[in-house]
C-alpha positions as CSV (number, residue, x, y, z in Angstrom):
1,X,29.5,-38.8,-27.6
2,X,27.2,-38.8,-24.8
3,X,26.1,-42.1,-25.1
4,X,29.6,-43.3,-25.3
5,X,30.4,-41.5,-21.8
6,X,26.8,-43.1,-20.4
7,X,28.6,-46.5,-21.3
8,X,31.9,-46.0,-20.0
9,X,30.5,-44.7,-16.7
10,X,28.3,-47.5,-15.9
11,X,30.2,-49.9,-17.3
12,X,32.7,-48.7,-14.2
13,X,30.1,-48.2,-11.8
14,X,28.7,-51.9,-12.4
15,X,32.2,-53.0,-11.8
16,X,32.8,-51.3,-8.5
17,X,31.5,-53.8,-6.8
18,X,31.8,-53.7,-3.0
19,X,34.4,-56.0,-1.5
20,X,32.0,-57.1,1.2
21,X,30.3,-59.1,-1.1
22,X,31.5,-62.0,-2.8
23,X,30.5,-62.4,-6.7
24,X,30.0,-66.4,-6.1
25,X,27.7,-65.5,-3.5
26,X,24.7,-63.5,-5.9
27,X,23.1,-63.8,-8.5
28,X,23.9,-61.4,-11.4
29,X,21.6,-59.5,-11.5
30,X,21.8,-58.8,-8.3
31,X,25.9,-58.4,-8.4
32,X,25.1,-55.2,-11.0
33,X,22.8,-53.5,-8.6
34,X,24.7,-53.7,-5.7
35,X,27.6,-52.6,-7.4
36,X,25.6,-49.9,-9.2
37,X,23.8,-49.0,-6.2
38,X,27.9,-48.8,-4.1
39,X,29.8,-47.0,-6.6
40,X,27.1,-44.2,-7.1
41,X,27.4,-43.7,-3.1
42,X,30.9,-43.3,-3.6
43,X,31.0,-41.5,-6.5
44,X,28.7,-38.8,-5.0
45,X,30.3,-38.5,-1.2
46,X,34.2,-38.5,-3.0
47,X,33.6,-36.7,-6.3
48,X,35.9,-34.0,-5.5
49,X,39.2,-35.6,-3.9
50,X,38.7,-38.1,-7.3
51,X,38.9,-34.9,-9.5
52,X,41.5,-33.8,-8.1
53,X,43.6,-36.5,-7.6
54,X,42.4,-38.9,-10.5
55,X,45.1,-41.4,-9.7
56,X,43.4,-42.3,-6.5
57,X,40.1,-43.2,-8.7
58,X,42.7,-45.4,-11.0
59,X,44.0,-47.2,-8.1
60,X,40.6,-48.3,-6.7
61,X,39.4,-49.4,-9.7
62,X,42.3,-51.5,-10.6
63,X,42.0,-52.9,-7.2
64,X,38.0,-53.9,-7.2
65,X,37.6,-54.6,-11.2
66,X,39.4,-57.8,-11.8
67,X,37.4,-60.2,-9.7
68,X,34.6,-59.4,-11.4
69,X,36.0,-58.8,-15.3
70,X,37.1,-61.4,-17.1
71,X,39.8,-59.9,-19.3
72,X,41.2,-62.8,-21.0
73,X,38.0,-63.4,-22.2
74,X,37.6,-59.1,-23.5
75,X,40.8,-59.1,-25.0
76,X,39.9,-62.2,-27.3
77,X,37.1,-60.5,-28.1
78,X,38.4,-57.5,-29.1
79,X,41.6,-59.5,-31.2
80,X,38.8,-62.1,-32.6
81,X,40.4,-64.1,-35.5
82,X,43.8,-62.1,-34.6
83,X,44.1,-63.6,-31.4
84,X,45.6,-67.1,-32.5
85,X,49.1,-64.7,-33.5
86,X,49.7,-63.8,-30.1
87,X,52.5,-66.3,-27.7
88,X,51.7,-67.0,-24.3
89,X,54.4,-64.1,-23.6
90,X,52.5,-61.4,-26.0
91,X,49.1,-62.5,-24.7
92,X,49.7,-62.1,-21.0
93,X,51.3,-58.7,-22.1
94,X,47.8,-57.6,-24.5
95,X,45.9,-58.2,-22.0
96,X,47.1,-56.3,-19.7
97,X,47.4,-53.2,-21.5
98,X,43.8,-54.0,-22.5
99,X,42.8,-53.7,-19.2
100,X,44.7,-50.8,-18.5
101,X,43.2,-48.7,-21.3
102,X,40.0,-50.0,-20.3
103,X,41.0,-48.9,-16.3
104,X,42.2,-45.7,-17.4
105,X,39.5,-44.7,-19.7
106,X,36.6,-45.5,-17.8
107,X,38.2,-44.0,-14.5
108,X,38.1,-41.0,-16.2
109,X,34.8,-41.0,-17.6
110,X,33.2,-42.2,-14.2
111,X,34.2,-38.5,-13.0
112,X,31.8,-36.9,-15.2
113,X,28.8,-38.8,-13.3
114,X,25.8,-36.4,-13.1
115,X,22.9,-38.6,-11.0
116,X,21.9,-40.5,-14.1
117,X,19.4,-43.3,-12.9
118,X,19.5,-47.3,-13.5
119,X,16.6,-49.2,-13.9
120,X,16.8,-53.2,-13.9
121,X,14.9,-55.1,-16.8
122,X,14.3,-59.0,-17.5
123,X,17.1,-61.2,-17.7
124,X,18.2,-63.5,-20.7
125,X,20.0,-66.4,-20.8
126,X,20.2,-69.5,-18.2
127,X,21.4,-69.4,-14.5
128,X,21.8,-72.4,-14.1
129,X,23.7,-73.3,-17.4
130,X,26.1,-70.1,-16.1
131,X,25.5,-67.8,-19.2
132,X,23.0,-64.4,-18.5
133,X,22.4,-61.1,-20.1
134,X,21.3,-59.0,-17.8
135,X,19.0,-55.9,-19.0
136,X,19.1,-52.3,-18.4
137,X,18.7,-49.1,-19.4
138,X,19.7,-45.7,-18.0
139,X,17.7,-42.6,-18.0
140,X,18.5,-39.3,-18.4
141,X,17.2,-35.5,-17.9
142,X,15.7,-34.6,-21.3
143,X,16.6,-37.6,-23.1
144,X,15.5,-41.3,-24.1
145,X,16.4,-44.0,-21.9
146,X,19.4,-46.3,-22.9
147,X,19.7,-49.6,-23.1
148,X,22.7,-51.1,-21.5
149,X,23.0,-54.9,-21.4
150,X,25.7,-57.0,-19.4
151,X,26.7,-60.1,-21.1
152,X,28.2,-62.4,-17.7
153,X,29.6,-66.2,-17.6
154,X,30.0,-68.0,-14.6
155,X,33.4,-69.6,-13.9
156,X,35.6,-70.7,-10.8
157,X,35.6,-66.8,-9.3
158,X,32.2,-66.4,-9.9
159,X,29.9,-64.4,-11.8
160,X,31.9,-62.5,-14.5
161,X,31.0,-59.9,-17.2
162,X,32.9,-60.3,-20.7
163,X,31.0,-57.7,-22.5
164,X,29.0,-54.5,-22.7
165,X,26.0,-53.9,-25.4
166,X,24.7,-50.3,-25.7
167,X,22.1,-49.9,-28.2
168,X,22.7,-53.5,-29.0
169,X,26.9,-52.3,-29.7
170,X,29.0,-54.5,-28.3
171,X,31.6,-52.7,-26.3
172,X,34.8,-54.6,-26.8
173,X,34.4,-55.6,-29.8
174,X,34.3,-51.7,-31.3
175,X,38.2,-51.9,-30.5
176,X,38.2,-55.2,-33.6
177,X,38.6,-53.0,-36.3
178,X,41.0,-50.3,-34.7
179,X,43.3,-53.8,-33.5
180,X,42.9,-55.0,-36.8
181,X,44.5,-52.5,-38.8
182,X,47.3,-52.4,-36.4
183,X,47.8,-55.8,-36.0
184,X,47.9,-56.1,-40.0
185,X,50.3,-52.7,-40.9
186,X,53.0,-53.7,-37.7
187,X,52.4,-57.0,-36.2
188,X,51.1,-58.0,-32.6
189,X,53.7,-56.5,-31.1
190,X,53.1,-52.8,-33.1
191,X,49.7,-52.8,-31.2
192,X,51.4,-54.0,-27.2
193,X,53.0,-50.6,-28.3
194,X,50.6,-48.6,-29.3
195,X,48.5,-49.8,-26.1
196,X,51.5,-49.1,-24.0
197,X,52.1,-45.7,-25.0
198,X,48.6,-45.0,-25.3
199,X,48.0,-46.2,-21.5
200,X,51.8,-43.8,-20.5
């Protein structure tokens, strides 16, 4: 449980990224500091007013993540060989409840923050062919460190991430299974339900 709520709330405080600088204009490794090194600032000076009004926390993540998730990519991910049953129509409508239970869920973990640290490892993968894995690992009071690994692709709005590894466990796709067996006992559009009440 801890490690889950270690990997929610950095996965949300990588994303944060302050809208003064552009994703296209860094590198990523240095996109994940900076927007590491912003949300814990804010985190720490509004932790209070977010707490007590948790829809204010919602709202500014939904209005900072999407430039720099790509959730098209996350939600195909997540649906793998599934995702070839989905419309245009159902997927535009998937993927936004993805993202929304995504929002929601790290939102609230993100409130739990208490002053773990970041430290930045090597990076894997190629710059210049616009595919990286950026390394690492968060520490914490009387506990081993965990590895936490940001898997990015470069497109047209920049530098993107698309998943999350923690202990080498890929974020998104722990939803496969749960999507599966929904998808399988009442069709794509039983799990746009289920992801729309869940995200109510």
């Amino acid at each position: 449980m801890l490690k889950k709520c270690i990997m929610i709330k950095f996965l949300l405080l990588m994303a944060l990224f302050s809208q003064n600088v552009l994703s296209t204009e860094v590198g990523p490794q240095q996109l994940i500091k900076l927007a590491t090194d912003r949300v814990l600032e804010e985190i720490k000076l509004n932790s209070n007013d977010y707490r007590a009004n948790p829809d204010k926390l919602f709202a500014l993540v939904d209005e900072v993540v999407l430039p720099h998730f790509n959730f098209v990519a996350m939600t195909n991910l997540a649906l793998y060989r599934h995702r070839k049953e989905f419309n245009d129509e159902q997927k535009m409508r998937i993927v936004h409840e993805f993202k929304t239970l995504l929002i929601r869920t790290y939102g609230k973990a993100l409130l739990e923050y208490n002053n773990q640290e970041v430290n930045y490892l090597d990076m894997l993968g190629s710059v210049e062919k616009g595919k990286v894995k950026v390394k690492t690992e968060v520490t914490q009071t009387g506990g081993s460190a965990i590895p936490l690994n940001y898997s990015l692709k470069r497109g047209k709005q920049g530098w993107q991430v698309y998943d999350i590894q923690v202990d080498g466990i890929s974020l998104v796709t722990n939803y496969r299974s749960s999507f599966s067996r929904e998808i399988t006992k009442n069709g794509v559009e039983g799990l746009i339900k289920l992801l729309s009440e869940r995200n109510q």
